[in-house]
SEMIMI-918198 format. One record per residue: x, y, z negated of N, C-alpha, C in turn. Coordinates in steps of 0.05 Angstrom, whole numbers, padded with zeros to 5 digits, always signed. Each point is the difference from the previous one (the first is absolute). Layout:
XYZXYZXYZ
...
This chain:
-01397-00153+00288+00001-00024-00015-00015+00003-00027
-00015-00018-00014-00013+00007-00025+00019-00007-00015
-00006+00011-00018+00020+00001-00031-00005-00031-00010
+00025+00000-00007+00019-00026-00013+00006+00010-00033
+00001-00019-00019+00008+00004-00025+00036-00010+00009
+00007-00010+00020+00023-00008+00009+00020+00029+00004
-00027+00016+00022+00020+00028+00011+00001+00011-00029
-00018+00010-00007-00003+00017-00030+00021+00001-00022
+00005-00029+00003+00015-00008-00032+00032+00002+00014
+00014-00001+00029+00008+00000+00004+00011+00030+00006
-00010+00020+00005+00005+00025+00005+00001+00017-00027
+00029+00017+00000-00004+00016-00026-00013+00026-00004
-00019+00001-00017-00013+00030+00007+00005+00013-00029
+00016+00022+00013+00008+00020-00025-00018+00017-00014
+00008-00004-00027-00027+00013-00026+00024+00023-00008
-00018+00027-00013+00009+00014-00010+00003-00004-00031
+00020-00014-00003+00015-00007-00024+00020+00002-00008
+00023+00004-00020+00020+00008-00004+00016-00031-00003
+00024+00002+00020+00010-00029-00001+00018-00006-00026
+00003-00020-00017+00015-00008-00013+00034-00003+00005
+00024+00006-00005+00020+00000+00009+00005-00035+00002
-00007-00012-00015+00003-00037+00000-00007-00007+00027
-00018+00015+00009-00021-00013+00026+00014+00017+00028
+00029-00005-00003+00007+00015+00027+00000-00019+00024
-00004-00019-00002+00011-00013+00021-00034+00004+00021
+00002-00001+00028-00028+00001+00006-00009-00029+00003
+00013-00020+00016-00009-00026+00004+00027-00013-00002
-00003-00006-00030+00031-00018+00006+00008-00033+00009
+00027-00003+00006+00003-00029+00019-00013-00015-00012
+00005-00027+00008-00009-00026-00024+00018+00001-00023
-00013-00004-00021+00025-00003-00016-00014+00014-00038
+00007-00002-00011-00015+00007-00038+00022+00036-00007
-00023+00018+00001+00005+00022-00011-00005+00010-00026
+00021+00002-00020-00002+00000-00024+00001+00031-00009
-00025+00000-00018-00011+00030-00006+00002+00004-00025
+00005-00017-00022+00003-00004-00029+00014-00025-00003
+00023-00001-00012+00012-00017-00010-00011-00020-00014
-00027+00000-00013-00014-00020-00004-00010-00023+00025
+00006+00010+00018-00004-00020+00027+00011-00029-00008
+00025+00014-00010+00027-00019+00004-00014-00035-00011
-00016+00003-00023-00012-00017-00017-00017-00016+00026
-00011+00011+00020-00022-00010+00016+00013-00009+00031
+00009+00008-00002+00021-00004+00029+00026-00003+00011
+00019-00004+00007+00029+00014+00004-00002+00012+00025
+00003+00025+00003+00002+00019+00020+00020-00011+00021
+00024-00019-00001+00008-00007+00026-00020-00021+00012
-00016-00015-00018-00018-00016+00009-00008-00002+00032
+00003-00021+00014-00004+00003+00035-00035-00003+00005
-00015+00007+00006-00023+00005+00010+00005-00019+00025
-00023-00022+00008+00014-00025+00022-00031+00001+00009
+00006-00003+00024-00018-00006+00022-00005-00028+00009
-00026-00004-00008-00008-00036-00003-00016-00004+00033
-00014+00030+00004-00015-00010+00027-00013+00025+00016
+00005-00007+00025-00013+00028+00010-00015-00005+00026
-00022+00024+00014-00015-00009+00016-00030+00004+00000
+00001+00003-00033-00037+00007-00005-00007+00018+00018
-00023+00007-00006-00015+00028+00011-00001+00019-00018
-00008-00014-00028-00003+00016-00028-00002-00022-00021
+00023-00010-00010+00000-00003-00024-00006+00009-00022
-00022-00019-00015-00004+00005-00024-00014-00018-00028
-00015+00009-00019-00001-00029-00020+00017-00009-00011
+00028+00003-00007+00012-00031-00004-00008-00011-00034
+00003-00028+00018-00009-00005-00045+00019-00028+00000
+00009-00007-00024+00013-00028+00000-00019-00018-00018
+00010-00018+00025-00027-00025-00014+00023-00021-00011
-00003-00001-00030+00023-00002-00021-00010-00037+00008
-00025-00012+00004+00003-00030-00007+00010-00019+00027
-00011+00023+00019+00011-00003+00029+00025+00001+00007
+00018+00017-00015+00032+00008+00001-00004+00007+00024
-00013+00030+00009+00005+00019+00024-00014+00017-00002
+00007+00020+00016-00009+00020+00013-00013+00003+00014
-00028+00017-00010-00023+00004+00023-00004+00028+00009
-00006+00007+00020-00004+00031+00018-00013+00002+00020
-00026+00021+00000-00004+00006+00021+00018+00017+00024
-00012-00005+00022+00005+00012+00021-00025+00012+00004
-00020+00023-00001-00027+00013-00006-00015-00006+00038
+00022+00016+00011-00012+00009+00033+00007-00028+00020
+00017-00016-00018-00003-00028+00017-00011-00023-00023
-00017+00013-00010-00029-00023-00012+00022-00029-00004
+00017-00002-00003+00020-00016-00016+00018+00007-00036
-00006-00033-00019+00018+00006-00020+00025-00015+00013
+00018+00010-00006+00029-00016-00003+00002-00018-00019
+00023-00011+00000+00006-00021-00025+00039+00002-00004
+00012+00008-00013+00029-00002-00008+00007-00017-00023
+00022-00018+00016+00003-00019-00023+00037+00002+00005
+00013-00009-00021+00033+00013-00003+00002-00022+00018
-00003-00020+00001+00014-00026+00013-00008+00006+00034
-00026+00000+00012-00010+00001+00020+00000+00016+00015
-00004+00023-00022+00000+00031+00014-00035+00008+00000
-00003+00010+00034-00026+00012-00003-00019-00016+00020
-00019+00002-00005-00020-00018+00018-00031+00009+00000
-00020-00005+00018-00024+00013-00007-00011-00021-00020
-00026+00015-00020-00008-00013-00019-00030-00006+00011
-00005+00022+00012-00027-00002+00000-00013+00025+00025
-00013-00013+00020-00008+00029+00015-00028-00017+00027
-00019+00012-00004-00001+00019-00005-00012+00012-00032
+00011+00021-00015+00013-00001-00024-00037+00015-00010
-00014+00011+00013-00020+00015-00005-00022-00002+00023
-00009+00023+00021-00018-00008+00017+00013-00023+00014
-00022-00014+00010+00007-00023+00023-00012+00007+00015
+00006-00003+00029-00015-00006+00027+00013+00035+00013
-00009+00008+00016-00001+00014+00007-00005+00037-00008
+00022+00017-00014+00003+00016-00012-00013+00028+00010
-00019+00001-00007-00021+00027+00004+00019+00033+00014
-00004+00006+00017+00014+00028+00006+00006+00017-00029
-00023-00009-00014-00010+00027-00019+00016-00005-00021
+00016-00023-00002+00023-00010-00026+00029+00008+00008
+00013+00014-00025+00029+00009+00010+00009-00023-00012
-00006-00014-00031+00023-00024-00007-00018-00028+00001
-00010-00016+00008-00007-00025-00008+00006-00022-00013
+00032-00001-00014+00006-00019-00015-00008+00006-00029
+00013-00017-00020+00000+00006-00032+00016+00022+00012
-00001+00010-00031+00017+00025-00014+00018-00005-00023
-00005+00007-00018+00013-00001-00021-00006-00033-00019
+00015-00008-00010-00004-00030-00015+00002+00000-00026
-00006-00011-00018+00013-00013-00022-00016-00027-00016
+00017-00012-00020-00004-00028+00004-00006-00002-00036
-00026-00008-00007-00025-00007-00016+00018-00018-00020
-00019+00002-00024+00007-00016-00017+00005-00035-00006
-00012-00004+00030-00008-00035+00013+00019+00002+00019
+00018+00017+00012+00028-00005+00019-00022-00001+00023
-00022+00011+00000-00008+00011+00031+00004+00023+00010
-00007+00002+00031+00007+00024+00014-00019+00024-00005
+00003+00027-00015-00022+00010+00020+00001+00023+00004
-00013+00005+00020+00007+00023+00017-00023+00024+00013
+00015+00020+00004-00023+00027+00018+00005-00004+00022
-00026-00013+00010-00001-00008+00025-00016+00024+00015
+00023+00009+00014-00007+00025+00014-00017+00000+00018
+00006-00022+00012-00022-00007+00034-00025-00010-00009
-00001-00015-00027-00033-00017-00004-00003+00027-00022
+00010+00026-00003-00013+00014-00019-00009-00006-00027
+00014-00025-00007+00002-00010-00024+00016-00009-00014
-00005-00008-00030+00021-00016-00014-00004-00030+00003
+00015-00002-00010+00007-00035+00014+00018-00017-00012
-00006-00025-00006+00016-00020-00016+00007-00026+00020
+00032-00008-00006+00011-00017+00015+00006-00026-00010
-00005-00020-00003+00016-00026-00008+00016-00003+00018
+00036+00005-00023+00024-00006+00012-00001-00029+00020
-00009-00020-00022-00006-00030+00010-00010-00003+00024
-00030+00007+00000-00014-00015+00023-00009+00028+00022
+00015+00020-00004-00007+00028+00024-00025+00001-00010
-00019-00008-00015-00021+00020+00001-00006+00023-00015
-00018+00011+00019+00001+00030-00004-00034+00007-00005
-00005+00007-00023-00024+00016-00014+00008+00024+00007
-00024+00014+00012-00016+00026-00003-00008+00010-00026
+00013+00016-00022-00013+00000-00023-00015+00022-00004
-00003+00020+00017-00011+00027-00002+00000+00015+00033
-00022+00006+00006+00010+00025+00024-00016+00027-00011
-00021-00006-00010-00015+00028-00003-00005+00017-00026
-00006+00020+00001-00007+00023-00025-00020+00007-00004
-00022-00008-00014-00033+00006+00005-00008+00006+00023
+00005-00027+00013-00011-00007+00028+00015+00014+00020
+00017+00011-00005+00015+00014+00022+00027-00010+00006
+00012-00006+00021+00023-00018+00006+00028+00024-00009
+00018-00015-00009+00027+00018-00005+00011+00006+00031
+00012+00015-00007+00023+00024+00018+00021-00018+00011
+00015-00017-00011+00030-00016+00002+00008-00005-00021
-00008-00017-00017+00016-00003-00021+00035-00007-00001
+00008+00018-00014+00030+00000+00008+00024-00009-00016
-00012+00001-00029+00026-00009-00017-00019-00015-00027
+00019-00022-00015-00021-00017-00013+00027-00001-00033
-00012-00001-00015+00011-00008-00031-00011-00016-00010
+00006-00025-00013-00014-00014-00021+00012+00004-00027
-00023+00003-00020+00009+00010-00019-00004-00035-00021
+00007-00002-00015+00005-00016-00029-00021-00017+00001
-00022+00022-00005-00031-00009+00010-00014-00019+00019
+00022+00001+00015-00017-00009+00028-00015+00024+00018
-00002+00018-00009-00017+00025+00016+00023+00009+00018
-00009+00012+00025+00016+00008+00018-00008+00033+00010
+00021+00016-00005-00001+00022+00006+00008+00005+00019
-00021+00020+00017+00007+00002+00038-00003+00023+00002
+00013+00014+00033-00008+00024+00008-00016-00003+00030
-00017+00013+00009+00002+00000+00025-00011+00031+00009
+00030+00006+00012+00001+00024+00016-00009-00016+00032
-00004+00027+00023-00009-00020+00028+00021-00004+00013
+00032-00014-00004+00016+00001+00024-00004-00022+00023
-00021-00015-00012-00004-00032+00018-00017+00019+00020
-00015+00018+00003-00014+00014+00024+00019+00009+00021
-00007+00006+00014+00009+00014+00029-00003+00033-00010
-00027+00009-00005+00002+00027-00004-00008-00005-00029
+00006+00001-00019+00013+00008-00029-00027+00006-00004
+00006+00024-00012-00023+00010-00020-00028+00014+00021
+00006-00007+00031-00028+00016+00012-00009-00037+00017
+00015-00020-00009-00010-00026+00016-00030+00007-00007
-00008-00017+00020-00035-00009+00005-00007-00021-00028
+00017-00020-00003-00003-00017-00016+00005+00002-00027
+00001+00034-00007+00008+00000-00028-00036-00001-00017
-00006-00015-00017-00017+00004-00013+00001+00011-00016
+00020-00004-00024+00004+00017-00024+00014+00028+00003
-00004+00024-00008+00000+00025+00002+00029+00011-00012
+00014-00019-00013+00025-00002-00021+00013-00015+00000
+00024+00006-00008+00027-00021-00005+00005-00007-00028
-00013-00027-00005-00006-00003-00036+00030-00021-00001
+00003+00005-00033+00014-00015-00024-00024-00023-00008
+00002-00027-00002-00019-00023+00007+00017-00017-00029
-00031-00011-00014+00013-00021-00014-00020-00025+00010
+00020-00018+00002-00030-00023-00002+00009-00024-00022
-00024+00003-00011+00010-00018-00027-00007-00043+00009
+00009-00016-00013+00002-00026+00011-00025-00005-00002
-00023+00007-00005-00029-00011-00010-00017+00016+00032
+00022+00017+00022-00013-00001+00020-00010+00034+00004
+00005+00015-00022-00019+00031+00002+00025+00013+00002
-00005+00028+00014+00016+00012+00018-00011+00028-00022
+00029+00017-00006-00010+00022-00004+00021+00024+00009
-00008+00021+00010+00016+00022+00006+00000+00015-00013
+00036-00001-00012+00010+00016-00019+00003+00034+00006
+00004+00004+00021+00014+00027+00009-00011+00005+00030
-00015+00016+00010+00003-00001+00030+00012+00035+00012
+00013+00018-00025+00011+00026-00004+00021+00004+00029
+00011-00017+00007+00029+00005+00018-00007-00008+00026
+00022+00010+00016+00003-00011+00031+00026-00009-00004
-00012-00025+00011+00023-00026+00012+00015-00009-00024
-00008-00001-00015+00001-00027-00029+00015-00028+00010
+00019+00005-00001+00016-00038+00002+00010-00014-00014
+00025+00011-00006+00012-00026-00014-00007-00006-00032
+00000-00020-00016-00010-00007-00019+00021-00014-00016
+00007-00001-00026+00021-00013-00021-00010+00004-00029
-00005-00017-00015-00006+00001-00029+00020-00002-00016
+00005+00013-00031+00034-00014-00013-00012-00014-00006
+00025-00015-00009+00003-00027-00019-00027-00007-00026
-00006+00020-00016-00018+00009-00019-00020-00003+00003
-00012+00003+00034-00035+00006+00011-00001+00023-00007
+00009+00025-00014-00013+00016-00008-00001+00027+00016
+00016-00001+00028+00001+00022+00018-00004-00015+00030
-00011+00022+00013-00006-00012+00033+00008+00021+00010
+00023-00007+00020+00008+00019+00016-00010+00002+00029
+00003+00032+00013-00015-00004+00023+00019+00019+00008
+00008-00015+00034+00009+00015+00011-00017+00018+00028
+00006+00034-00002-00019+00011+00020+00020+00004+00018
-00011-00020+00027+00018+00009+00029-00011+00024+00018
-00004+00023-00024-00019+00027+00014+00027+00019+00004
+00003+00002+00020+00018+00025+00010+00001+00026-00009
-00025-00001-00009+00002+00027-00008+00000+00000-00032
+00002-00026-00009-00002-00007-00028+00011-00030-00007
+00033+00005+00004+00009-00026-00005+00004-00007-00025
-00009-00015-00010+00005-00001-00032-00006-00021-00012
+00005-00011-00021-00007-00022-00012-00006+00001-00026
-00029-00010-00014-00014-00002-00020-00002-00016-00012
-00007+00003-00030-00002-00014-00024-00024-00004-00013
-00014-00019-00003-00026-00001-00007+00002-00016-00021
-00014+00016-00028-00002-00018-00022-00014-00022-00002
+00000-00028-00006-00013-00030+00004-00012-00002-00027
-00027-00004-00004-00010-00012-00029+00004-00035+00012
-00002-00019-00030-00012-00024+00021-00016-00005+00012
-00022+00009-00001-00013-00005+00026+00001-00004+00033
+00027+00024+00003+00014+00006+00018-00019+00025+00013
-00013+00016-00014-00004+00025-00002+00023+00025+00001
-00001+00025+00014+00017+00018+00002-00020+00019-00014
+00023+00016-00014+00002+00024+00001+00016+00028+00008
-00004+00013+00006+00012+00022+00021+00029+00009+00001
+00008-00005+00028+00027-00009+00009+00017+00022-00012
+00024-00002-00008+00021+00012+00009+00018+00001+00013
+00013+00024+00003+00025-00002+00024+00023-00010-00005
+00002-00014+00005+00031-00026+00002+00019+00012+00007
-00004+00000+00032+00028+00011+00018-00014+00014+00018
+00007+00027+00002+00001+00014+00025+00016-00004+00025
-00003+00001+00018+00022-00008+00020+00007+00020+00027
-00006+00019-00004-00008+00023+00012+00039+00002+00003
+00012+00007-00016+00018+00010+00001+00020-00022+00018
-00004-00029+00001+00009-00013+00018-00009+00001+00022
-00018+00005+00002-00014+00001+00034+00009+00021+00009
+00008+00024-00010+00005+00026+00014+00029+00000+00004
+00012-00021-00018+00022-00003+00017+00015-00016+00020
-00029-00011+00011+00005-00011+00017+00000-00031+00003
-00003-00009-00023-00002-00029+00001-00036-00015+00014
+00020-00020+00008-00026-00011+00021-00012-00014-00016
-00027-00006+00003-00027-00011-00015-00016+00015-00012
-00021-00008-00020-00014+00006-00021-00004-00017-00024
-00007+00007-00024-00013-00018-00026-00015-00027+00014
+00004-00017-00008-00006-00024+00022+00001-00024-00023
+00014-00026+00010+00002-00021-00018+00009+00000-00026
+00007-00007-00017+00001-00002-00022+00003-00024-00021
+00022-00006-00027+00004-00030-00006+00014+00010-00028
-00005-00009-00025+00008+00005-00021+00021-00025-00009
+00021+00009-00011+00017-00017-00020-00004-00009-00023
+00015-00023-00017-00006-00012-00025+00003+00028-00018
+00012+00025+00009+00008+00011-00021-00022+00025+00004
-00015-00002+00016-00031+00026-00003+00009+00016+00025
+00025-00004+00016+00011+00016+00019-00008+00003+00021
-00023+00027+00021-00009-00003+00018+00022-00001+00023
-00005-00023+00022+00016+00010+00031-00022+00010+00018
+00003+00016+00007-00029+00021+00017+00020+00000+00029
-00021-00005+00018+00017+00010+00027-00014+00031+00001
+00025+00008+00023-00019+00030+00001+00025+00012+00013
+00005+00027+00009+00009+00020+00006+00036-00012+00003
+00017-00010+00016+00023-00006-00010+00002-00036+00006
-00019-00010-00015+00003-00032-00003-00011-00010-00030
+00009-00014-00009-00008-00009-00035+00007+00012-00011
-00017+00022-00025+00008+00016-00013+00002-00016-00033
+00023+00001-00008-00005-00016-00036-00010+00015-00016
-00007-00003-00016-00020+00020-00022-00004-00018-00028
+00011+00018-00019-00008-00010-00030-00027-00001-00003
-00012-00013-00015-00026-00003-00009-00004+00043-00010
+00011+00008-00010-00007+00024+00000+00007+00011+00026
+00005-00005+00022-00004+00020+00022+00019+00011+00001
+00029-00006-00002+00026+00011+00006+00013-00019+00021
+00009+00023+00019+00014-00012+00026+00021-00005+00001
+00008-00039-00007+00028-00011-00001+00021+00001+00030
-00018-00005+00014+00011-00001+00026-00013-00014+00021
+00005+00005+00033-00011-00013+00022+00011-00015+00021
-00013-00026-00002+00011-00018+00021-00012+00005+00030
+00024+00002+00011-00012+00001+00035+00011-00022+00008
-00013-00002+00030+00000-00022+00019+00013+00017+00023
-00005+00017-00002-00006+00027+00030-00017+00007+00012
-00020-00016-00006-00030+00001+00013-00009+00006-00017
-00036+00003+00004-00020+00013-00019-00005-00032-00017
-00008-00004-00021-00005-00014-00014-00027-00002-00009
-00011-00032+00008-00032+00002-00006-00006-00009-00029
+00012-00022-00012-00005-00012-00022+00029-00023-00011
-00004-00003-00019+00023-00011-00012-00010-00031-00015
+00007-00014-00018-00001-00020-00012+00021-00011-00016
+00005-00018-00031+00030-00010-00003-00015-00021+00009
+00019-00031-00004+00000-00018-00005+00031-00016+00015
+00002-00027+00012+00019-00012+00002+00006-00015-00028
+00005-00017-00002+00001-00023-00017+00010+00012-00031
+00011+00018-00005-00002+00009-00023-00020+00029-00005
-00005+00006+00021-00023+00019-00006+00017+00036+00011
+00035-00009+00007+00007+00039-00008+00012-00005+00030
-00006-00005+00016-00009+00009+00035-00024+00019+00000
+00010+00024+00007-00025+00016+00012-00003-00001+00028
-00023-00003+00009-00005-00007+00036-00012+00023+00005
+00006+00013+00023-00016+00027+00011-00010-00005+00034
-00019+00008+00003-00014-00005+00033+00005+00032+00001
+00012+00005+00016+00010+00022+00006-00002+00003+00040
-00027+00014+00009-00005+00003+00023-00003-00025+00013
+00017-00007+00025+00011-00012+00006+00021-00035-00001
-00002+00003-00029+00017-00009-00014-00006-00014-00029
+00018-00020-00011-00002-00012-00024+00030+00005-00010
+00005+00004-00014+00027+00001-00020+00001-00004-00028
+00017-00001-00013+00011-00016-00029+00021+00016-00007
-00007+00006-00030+00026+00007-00017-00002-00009-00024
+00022-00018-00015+00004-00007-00019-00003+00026-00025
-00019-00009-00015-00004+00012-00035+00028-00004-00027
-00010+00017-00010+00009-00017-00035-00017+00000-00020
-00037+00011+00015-00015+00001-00013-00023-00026+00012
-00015-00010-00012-00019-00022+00014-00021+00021+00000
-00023-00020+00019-00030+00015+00004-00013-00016-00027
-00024+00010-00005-00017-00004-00022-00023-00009+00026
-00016-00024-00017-00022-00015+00011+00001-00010+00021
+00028-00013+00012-00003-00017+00022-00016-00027+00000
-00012+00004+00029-00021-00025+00002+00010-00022+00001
């Protein structure tokens, strides 16, 4: 079978690291594991973790579309978004969500990927299957192509999308939308870049240093970009200093996650969603890991499954939503998200 970012993130592969005594549990039930008493402020640890919907292939994306009052998510390998609304429930939004017609052997995902929602309350998204980025009117379904290529060379899969303050949108694309990854026929570009594209249409690559670059979250401030690496052999998550321009300068290390993965917790550094208060939620090794803006580990929400990406919103903003495999689920905050659409 060719490799899946599905099998990968799902299997735990042990690093020679010394485990933390906090981090005993290997994959714990559903439910909020509290690792610093500072949690307490962000969560309540009996808090129930609730299952809204199940059935995907691979959930992932979720973003709340604040003017819409719902919830949007891909489903990646069934080229469908969802739609969750509290009254209705769940329903399809949109599919086919990325390629149309007839899905090439040589593609492992063809829908969108990852979403988030613009300073105009539009959609937009890493459209894995058209190999580009892409803008949605909630209103009328249409869908702009706003980018596919890199000095003439087509992207890999674009996989996870941020809009910043600006209007510029920071992307990654590692290859998981291929069949064979990094030896496909169809890879043009030679690398897995950090991508800005600014609203006037020019595309620039920030970083192309790492393998398998995904998930993406800016604080509150603009002044840091976080990147999560779903590299196995380098799970970790980075800090990149922001001028305005939305220029970086050279990352630092955020969170290691090594020491969760070796003990066993399912996933990798993956989605990612910041709070009003600078507070990263990183999925990764375990489920949602909380993290102070300095990089101290409050505690981790599981589902029981591997966890792809997270989101707040719900009508006051402190619902966190997680696409977790399989699955969509909810757990009530006491912290809100920062920059809902």
């Amino acid at each position: 079978m060719p490799w899946s970012r599905r099998r990968v993130v799902q299997a735990a592969i042990a690093a020679p690291f010394a485990l933390p005594a906090v981090l005993h549990a290997a994959q714990p039930g559903r439910g909020v594991q509290r690792l610093d008493p500072a949690l307490d402020a962000v969560v309540d640890v009996s808090a129930e973790v609730e299952v809204l919907g199940t059935g995907y292939r691979w959930a992932e994306g979720p973003v709340w579309a604040r003017r819409k009052n719902c919830l949007l998510f891909s489903d990646v390998p069934g080229n469908t978004i969802w739609r969750w609304r509290e009254r209705q429930g769940l329903d399809v939004f949109m599919r086919p969500s990325g390629l149309q017609g007839v899905v090439p052997e040589a593609f492992n995902e063809a829908g969108a990927n990852g979403l988030a929602i613009d300073g105009a309350g539009r959609l937009v998204m890493a459209d894995s299957g058209n190999r580009a980025i892409a803008r949605l009117d909630l209103a009328t379904r249409r869908k702009t192509l706003l980018i596919d290529r890199f000095e003439g060379k087509r992207f890999n899969s674009p996989n996870t999308v941020v809009v910043a303050k600006s209007g510029a949108i920071f992307f990654t694309d590692p290859p998981y939308g291929l069949k064979d990854q990094d030896h496909s026929p169809l890879r043009e570009l030679d690398f897995q870049g950090l991508f800005r594209l600014d609203p006037d249409g020019r595309v620039h690559l920030l970083d192309r240093s790492h393998r398998r670059p995904n998930g993406l979250a800016l604080s509150p401030d603009q002044r840091t970009l976080y990147l999560a690496l779903s590299d196995e052999t380098r799970p970790e998550i980075l800090a990149y200093p922001l001028d305005r321009r939305g220029n970086i300068s050279p990352a630092r290390l955020f969170c290691d996650m090594r020491a969760a993965q070796a003990a066993g917790g399912s996933g990798l550094p993956d989605g990612m969603v910041v709070d009003a208060a600078g507070r990263l939620f990183a999925t990764g090794p375990g489920g949602v890991h909380v993290l102070t803006p300095e990089g101290k580990r409050l505690g981790v929400i599981s589902t029981g499954k591997t966890i792809a990406n997270c989101c707040f919103g719900g009508a006051d903003g402190r619902t966190l939503f997680m696409t977790s495999h399989d699955m969509l689920a909810r757990v009530r905050m006491r912290t809100s998200g920062w920059g809902r659409g």
